[in-house]
DOSE-907153 format. One record per residue: residue number from 1; residue in one letter; chain; x, y, z of N, C-alpha, C in turn. Coordinates in nm, 4 decimals, decimal comma, always signed. Example, Ala and Ser with C-alpha at 12.3 -4.5 7.8 and 13.67 -1.06 7.14 Angstrom:
# residues 2
<r pos="1" code="A" unit="A" n_x="+1,3190" n_y="-0,5690" n_z="+0,7800" ca_x="+1,2300" ca_y="-0,4500" ca_z="+0,7800" c_x="+1,3200" c_y="-0,3300" c_z="+0,7800"/>
<r pos="2" code="S" unit="A" n_x="+1,2850" n_y="-0,2250" n_z="+0,7080" ca_x="+1,3670" ca_y="-0,1060" ca_z="+0,7140" c_x="+1,2900" c_y="+0,0030" c_z="+0,7870"/>
END
This chain:
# residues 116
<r pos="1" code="X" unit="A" n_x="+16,3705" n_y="+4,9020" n_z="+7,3763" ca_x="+16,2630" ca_y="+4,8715" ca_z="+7,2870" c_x="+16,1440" c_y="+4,9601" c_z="+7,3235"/>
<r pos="2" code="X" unit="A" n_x="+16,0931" n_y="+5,0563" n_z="+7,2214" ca_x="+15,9913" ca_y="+5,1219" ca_z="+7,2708" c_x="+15,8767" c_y="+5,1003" c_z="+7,1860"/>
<r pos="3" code="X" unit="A" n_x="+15,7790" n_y="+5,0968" n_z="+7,2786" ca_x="+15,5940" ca_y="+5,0163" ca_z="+7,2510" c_x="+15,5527" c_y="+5,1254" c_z="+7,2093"/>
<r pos="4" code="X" unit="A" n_x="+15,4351" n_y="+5,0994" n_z="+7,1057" ca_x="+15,4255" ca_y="+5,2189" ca_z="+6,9937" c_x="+15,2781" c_y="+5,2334" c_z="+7,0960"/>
<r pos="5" code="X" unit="A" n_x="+15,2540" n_y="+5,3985" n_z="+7,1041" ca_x="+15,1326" ca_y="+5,4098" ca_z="+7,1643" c_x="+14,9949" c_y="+5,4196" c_z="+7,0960"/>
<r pos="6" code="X" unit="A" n_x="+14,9123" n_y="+5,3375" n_z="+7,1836" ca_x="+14,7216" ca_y="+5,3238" ca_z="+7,0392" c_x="+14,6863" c_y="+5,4616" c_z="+7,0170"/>
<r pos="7" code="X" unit="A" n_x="+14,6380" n_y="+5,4662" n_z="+6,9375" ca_x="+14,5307" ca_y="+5,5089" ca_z="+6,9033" c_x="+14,4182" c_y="+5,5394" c_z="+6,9566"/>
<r pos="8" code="X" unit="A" n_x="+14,3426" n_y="+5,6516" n_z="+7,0277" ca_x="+14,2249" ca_y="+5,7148" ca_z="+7,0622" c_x="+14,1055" c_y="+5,6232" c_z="+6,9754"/>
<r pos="9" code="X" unit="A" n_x="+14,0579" n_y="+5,4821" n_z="+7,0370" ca_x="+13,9611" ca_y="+5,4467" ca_z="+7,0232" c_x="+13,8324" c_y="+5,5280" c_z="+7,0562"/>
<r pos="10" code="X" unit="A" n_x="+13,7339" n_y="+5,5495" n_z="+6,9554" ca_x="+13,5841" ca_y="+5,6387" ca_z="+6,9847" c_x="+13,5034" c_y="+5,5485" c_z="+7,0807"/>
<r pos="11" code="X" unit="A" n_x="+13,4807" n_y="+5,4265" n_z="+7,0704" ca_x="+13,3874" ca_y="+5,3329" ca_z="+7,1146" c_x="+13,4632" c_y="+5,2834" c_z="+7,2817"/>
<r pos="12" code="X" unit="A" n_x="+13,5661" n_y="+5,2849" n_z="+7,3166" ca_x="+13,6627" ca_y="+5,2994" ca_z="+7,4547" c_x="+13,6288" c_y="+5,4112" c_z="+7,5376"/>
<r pos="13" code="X" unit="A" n_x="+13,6235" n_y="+5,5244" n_z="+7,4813" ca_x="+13,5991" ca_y="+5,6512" ca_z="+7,5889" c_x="+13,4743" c_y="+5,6706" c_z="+7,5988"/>
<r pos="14" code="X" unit="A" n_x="+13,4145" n_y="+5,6954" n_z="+7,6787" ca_x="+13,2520" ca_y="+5,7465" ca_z="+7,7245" c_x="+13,2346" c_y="+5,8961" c_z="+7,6907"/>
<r pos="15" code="X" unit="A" n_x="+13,1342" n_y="+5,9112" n_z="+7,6604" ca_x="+13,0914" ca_y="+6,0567" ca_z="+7,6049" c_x="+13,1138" c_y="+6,1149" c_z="+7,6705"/>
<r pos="16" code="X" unit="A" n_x="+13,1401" n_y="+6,2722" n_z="+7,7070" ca_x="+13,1661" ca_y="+6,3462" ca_z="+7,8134" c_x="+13,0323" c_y="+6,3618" c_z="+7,8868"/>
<r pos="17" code="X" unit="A" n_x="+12,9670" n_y="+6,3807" n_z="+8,0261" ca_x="+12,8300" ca_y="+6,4302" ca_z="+8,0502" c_x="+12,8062" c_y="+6,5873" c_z="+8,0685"/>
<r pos="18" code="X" unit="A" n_x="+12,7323" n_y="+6,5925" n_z="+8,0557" ca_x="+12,6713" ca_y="+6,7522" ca_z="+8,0517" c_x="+12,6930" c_y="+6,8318" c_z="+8,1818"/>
<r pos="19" code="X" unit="A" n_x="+12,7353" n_y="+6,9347" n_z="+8,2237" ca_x="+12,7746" ca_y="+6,9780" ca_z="+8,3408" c_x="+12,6121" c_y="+7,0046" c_z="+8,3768"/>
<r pos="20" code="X" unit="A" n_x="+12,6194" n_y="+6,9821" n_z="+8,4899" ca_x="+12,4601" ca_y="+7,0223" ca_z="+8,6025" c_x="+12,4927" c_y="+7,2222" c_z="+8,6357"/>
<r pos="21" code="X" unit="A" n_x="+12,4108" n_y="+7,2682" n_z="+8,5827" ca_x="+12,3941" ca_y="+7,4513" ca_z="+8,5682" c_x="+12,3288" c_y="+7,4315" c_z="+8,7091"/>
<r pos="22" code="X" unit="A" n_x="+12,1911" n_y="+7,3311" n_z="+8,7331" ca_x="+12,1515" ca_y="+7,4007" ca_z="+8,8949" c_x="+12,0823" c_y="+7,2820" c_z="+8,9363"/>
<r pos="23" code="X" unit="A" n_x="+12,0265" n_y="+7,3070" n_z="+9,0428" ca_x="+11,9781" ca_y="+7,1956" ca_z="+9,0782" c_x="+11,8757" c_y="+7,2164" c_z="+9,2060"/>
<r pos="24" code="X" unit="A" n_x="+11,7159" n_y="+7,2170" n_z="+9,1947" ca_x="+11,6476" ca_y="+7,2872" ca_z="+9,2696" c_x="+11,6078" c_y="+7,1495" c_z="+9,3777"/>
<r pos="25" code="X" unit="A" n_x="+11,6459" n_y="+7,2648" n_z="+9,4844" ca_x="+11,6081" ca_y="+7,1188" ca_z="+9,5785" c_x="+11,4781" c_y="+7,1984" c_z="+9,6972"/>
<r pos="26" code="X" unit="A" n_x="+11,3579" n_y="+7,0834" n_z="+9,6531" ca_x="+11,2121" ca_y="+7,0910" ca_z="+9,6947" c_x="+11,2430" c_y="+7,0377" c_z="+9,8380"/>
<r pos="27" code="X" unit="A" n_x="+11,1692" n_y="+7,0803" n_z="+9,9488" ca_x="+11,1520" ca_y="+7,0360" ca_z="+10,1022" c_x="+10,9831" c_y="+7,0096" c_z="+10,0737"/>
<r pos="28" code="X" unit="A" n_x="+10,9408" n_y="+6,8965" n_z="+10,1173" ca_x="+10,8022" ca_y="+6,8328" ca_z="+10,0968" c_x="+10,7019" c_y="+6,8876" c_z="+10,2297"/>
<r pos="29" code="X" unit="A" n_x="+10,8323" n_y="+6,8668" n_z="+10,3360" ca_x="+10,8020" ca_y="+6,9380" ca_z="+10,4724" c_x="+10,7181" c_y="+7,0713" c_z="+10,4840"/>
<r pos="30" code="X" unit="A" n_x="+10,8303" n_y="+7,1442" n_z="+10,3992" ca_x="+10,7601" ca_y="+7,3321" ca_z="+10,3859" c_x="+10,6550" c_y="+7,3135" c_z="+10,3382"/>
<r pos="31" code="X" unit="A" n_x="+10,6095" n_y="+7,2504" n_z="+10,2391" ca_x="+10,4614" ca_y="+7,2853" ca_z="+10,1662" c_x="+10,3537" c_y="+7,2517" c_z="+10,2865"/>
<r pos="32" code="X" unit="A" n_x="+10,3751" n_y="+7,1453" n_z="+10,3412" ca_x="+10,2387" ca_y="+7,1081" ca_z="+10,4564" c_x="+10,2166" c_y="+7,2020" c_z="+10,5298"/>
<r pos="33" code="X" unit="A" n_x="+10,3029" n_y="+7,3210" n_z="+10,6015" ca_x="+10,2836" ca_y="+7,4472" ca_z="+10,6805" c_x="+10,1383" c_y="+7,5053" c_z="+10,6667"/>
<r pos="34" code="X" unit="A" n_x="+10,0910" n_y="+7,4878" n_z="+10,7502" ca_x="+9,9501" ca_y="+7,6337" ca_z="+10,7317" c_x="+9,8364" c_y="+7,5007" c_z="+10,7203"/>
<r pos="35" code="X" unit="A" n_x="+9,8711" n_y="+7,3855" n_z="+10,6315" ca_x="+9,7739" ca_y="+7,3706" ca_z="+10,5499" c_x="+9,6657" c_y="+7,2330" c_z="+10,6603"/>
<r pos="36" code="X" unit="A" n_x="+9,5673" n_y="+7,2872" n_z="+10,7148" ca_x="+9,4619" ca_y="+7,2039" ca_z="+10,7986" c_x="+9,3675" c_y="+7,1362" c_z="+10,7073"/>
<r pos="37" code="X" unit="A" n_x="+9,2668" n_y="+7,0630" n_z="+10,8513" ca_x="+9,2024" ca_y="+6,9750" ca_z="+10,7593" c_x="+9,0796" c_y="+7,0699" c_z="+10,7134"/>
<r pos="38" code="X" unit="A" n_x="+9,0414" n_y="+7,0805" n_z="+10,6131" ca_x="+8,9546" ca_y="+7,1848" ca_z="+10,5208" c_x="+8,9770" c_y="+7,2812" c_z="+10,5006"/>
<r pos="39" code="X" unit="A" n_x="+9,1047" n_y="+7,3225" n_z="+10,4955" ca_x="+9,1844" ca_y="+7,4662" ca_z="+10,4846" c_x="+9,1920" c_y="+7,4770" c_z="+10,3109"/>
<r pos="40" code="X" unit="A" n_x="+9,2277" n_y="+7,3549" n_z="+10,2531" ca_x="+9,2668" ca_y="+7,3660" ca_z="+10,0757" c_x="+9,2032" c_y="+7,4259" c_z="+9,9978"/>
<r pos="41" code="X" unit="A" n_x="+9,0359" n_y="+7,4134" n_z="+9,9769" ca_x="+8,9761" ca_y="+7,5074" ca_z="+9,9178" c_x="+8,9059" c_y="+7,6658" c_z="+9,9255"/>
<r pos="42" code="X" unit="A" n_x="+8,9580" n_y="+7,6985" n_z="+10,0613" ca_x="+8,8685" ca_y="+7,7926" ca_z="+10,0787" c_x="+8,9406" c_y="+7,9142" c_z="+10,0194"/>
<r pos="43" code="X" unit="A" n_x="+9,0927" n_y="+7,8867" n_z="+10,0440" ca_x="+9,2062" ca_y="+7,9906" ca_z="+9,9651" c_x="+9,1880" c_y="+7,9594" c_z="+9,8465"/>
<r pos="44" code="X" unit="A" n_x="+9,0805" n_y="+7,9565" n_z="+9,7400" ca_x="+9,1615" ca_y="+7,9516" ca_z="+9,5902" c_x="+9,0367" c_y="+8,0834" c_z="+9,5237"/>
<r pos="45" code="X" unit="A" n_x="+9,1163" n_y="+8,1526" n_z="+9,4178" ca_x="+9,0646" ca_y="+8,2903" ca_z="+9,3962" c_x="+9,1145" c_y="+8,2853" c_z="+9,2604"/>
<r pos="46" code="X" unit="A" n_x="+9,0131" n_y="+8,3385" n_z="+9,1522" ca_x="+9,0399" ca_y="+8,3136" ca_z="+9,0163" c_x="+9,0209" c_y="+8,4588" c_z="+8,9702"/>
<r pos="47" code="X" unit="A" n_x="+9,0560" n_y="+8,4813" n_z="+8,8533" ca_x="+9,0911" ca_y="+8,6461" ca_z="+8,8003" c_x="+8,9529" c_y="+8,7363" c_z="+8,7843"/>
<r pos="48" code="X" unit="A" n_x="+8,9430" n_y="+8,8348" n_z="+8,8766" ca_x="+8,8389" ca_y="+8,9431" ca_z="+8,8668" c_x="+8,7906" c_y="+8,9191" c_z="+9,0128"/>
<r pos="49" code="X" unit="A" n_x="+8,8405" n_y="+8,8663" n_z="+9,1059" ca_x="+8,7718" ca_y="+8,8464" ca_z="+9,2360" c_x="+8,8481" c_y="+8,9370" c_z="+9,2993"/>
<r pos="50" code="X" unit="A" n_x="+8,6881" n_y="+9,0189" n_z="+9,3732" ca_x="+8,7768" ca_y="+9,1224" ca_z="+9,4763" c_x="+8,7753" c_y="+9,0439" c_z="+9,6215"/>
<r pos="51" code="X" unit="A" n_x="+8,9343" n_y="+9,0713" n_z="+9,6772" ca_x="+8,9681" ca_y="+9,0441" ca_z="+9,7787" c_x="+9,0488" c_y="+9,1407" c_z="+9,9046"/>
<r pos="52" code="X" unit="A" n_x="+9,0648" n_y="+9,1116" n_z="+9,9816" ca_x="+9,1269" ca_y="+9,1906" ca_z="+10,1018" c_x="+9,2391" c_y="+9,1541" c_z="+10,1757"/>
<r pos="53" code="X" unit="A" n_x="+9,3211" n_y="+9,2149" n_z="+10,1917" ca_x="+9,4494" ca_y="+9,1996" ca_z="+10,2577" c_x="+9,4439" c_y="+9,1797" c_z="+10,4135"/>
<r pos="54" code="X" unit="A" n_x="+9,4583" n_y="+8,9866" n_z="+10,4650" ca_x="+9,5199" ca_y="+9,0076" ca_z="+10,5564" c_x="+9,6174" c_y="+9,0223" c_z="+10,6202"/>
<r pos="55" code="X" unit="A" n_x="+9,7130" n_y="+9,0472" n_z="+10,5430" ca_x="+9,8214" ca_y="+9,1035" ca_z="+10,6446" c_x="+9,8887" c_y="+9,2475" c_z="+10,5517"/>
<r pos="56" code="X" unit="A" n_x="+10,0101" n_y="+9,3084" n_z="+10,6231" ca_x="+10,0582" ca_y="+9,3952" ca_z="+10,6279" c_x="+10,1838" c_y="+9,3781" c_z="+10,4683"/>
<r pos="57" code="X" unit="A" n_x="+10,1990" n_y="+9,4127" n_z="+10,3811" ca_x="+10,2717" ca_y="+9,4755" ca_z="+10,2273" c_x="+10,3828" c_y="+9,5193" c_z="+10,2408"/>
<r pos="58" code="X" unit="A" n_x="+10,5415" n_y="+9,5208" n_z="+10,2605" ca_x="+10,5923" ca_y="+9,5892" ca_z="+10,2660" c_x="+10,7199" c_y="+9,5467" c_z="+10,1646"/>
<r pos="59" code="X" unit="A" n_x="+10,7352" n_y="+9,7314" n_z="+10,1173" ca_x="+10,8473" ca_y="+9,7079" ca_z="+9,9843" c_x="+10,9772" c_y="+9,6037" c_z="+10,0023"/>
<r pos="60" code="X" unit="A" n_x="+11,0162" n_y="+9,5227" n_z="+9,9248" ca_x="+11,1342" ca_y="+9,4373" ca_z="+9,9909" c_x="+11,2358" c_y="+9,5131" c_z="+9,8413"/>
<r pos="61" code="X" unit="A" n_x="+11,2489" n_y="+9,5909" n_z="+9,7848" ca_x="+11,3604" ca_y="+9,5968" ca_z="+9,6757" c_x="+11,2790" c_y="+9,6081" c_z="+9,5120"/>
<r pos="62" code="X" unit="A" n_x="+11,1653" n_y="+9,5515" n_z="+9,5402" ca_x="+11,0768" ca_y="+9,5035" ca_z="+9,3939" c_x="+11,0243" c_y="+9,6647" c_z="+9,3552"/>
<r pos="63" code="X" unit="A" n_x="+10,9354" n_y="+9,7138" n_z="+9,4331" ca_x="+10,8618" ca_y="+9,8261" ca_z="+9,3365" c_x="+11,0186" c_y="+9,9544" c_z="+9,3541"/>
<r pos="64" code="X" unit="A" n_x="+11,0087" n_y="+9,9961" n_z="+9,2323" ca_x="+11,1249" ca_y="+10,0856" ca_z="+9,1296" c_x="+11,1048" c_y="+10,2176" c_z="+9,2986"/>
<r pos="65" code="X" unit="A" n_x="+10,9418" n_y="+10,2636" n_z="+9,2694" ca_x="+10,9540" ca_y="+10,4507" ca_z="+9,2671" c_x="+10,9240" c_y="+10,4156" c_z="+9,4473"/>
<r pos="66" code="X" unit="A" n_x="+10,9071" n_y="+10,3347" n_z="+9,5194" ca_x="+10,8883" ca_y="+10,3151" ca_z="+9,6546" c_x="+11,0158" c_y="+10,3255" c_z="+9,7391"/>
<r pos="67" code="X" unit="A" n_x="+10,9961" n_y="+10,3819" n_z="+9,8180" ca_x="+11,1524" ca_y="+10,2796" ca_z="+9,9540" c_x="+11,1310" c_y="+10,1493" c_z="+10,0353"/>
<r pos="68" code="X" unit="A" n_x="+11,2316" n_y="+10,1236" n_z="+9,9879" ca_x="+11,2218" ca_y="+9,9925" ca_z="+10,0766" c_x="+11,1767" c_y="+10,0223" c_z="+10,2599"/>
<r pos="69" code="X" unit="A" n_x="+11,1260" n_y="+9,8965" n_z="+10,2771" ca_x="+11,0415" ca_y="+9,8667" ca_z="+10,3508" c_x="+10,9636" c_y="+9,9298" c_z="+10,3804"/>
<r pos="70" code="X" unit="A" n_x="+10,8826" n_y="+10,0601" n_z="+10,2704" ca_x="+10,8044" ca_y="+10,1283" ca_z="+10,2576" c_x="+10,6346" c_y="+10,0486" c_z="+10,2969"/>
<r pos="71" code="X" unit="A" n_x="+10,5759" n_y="+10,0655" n_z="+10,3401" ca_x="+10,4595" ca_y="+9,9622" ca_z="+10,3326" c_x="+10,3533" c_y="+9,9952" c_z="+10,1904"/>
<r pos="72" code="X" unit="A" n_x="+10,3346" n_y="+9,9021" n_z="+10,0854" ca_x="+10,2525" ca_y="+9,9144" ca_z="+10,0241" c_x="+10,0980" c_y="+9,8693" c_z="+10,0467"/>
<r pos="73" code="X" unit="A" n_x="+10,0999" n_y="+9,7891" n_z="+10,1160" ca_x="+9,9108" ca_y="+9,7757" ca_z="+10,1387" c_x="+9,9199" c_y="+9,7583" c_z="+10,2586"/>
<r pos="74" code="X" unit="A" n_x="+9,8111" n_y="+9,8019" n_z="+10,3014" ca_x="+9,7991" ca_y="+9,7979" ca_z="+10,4654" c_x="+9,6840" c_y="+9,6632" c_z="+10,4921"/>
<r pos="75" code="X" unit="A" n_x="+9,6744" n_y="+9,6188" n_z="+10,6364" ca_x="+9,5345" ca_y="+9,5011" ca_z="+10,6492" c_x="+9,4247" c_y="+9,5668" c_z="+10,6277"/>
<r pos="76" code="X" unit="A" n_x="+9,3533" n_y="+9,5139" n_z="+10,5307" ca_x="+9,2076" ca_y="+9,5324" ca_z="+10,5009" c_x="+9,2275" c_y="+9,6192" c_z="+10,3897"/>
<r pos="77" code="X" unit="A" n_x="+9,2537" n_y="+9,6402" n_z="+10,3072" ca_x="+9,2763" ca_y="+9,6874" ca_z="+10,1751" c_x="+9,2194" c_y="+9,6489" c_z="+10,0433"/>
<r pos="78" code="X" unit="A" n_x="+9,1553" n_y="+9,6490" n_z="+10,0181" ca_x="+9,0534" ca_y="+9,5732" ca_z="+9,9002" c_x="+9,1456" c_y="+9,5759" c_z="+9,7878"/>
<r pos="79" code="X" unit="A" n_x="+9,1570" n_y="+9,4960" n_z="+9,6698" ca_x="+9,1695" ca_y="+9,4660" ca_z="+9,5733" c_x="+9,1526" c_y="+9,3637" c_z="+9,4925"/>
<r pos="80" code="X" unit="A" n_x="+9,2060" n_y="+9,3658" n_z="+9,3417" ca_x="+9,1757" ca_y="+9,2809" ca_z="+9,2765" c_x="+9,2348" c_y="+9,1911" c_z="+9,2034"/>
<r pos="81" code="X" unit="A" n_x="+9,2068" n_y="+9,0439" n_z="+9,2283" ca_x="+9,2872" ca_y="+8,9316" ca_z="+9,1102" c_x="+9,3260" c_y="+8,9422" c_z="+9,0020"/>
<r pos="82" code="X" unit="A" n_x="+9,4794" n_y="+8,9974" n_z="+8,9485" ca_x="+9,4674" ca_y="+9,0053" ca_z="+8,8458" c_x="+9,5069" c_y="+8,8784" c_z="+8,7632"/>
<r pos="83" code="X" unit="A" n_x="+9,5996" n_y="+8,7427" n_z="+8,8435" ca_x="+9,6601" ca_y="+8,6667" ca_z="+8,7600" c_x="+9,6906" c_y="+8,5213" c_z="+8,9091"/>
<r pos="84" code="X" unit="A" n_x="+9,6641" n_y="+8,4430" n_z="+8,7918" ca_x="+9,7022" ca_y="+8,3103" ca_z="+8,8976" c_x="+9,8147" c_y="+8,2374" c_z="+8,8402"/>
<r pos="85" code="X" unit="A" n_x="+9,8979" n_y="+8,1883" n_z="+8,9029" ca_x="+10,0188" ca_y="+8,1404" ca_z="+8,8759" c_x="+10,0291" c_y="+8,0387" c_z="+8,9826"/>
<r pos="86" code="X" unit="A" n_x="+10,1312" n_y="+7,9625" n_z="+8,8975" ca_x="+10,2068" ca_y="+7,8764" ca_z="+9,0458" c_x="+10,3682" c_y="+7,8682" c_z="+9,0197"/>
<r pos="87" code="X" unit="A" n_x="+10,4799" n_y="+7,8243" n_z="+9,1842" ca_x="+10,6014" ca_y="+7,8387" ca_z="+9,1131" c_x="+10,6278" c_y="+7,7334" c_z="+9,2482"/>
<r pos="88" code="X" unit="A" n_x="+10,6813" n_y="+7,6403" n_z="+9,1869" ca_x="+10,7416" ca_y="+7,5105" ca_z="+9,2791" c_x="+10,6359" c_y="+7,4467" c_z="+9,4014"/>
<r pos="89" code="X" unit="A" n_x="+10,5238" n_y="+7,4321" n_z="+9,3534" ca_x="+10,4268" ca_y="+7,3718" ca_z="+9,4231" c_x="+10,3174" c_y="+7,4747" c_z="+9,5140"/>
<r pos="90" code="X" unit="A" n_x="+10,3731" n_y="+7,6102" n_z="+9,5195" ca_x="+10,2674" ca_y="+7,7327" ca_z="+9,5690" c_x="+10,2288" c_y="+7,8170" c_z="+9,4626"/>
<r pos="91" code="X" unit="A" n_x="+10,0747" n_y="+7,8251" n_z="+9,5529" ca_x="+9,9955" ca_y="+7,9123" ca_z="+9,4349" c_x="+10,0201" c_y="+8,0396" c_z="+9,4310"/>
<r pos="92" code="X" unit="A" n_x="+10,0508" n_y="+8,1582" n_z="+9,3707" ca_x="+10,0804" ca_y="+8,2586" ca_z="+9,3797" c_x="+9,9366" c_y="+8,3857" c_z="+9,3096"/>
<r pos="93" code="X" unit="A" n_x="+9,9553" n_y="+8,4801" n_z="+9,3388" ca_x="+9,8164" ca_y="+8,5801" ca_z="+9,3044" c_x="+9,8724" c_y="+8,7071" c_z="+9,2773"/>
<r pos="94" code="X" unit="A" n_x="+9,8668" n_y="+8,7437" n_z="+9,1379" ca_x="+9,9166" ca_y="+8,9079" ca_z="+9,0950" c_x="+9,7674" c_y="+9,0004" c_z="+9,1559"/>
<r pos="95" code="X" unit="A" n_x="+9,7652" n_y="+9,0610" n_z="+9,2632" ca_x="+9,6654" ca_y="+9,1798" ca_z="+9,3144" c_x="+9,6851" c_y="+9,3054" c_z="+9,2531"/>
<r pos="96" code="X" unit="A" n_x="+9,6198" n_y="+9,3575" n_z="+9,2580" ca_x="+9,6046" ca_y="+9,4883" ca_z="+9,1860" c_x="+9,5326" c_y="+9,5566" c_z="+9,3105"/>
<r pos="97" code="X" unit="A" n_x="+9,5781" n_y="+9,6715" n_z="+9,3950" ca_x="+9,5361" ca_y="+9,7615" ca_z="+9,4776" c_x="+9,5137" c_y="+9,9071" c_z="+9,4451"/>
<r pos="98" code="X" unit="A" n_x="+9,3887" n_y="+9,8777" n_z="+9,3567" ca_x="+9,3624" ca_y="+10,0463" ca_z="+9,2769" c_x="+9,3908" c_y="+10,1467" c_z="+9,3641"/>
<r pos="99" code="X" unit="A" n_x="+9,3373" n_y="+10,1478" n_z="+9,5094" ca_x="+9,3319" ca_y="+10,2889" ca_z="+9,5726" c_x="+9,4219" c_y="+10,3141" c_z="+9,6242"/>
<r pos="100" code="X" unit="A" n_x="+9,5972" n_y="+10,1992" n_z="+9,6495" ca_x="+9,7154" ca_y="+10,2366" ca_z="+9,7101" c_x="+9,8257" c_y="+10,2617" c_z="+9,5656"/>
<r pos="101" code="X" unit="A" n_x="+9,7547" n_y="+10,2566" n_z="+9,4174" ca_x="+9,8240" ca_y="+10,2035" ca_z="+9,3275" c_x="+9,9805" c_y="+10,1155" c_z="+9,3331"/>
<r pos="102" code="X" unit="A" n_x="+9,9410" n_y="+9,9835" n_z="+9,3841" ca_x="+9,9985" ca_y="+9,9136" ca_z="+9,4132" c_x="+9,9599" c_y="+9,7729" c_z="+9,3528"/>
<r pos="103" code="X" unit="A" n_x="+10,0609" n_y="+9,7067" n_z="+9,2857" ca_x="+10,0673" ca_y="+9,6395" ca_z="+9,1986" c_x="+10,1226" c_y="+9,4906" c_z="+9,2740"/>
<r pos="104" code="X" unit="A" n_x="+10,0831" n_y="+9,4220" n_z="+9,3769" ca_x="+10,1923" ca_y="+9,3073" ca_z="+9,4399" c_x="+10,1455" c_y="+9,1543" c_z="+9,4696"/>
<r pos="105" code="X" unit="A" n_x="+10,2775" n_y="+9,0900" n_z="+9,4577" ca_x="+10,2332" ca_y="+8,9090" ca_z="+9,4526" c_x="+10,1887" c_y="+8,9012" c_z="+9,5875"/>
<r pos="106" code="X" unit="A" n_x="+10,1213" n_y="+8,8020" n_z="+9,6056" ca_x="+10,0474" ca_y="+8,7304" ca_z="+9,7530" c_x="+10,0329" c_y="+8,5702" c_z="+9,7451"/>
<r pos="107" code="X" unit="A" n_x="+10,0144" n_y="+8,5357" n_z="+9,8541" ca_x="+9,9597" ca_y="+8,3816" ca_z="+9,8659" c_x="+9,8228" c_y="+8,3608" c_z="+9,8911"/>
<r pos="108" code="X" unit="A" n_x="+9,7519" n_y="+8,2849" n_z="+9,9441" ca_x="+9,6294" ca_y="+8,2473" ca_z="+9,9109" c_x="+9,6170" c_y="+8,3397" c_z="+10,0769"/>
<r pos="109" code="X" unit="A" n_x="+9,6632" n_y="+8,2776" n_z="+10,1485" ca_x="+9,6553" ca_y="+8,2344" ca_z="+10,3014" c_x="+9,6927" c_y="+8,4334" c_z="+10,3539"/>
<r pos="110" code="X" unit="A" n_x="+9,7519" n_y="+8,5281" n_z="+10,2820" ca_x="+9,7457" ca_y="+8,6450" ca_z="+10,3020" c_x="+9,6322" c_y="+8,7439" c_z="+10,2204"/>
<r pos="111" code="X" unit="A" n_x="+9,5503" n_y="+8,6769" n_z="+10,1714" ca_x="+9,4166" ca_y="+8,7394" ca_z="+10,1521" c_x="+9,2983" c_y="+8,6566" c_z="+10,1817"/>
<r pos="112" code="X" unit="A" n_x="+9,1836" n_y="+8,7301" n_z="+10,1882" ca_x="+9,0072" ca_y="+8,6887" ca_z="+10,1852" c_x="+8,9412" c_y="+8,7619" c_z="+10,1194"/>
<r pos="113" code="X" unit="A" n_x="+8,8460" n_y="+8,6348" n_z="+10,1049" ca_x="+8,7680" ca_y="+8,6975" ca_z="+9,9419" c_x="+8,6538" c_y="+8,8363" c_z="+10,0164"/>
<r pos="114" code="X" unit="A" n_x="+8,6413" n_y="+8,9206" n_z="+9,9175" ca_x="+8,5719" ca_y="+9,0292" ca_z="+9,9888" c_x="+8,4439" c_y="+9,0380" c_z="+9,9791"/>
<r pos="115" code="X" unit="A" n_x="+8,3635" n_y="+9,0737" n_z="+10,0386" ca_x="+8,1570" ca_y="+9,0604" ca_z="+10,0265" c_x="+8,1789" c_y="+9,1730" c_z="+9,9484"/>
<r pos="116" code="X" unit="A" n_x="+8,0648" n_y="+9,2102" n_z="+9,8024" ca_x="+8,0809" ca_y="+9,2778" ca_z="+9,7175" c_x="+7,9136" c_y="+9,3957" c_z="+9,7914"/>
END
């Protein structure tokens, strides 16, 4: 005797779920690094402020006509804010270094604002 098989009920099966493409995983830990007590405002720099490089620039793969690990700005290098951004909880700063023509991202905490 053979049992006749059902029918594909719609309302029985669960929708399929959406496959996960990525999945960014934040450390709460890393962000506190660096950051003291009255340290938060003194790093923040808005577009047209000239500032100075403290530390040392060097090509990682990004600028086209450079070699890598070429150094693009050296310490104490003046330039200028061109753009403020942020990307996963850090502030980021597009500089503009007219006199090395050098175009590169920074953090707050690798520049100071410059006496004009």
């Amino acid at each position: 005797m053979s049992h006749p098989i059902p029918a594909p009920d719609s309302a029985a099966t669960p929708a399929p779920r959406p496959a996960t493409i990525a999945r960014v995983v934040h450390d709460v830990r890393r962000r506190q690094i660096g950051r003291g007590r009255g340290v938060a405002g003194k790093r923040e720099f808005k577009s047209g402020d000239a500032v100075y490089a403290l530390t040392q620039i060097e090509n990682d793969g990004i600028c086209p006509r450079k070699d890598f690990g070429e150094t693009l700005v050296y310490r104490g290098d003046a330039g200028i804010i061109r753009e403020r951004w942020s990307f996963l909880g850090e502030i980021y700063y597009t500089v503009e270094f007219v006199a090395r023509a050098a175009i590169v991202i920074m953090r707050g905490r690798e520049m100071a604002r410059a006496t004009r």
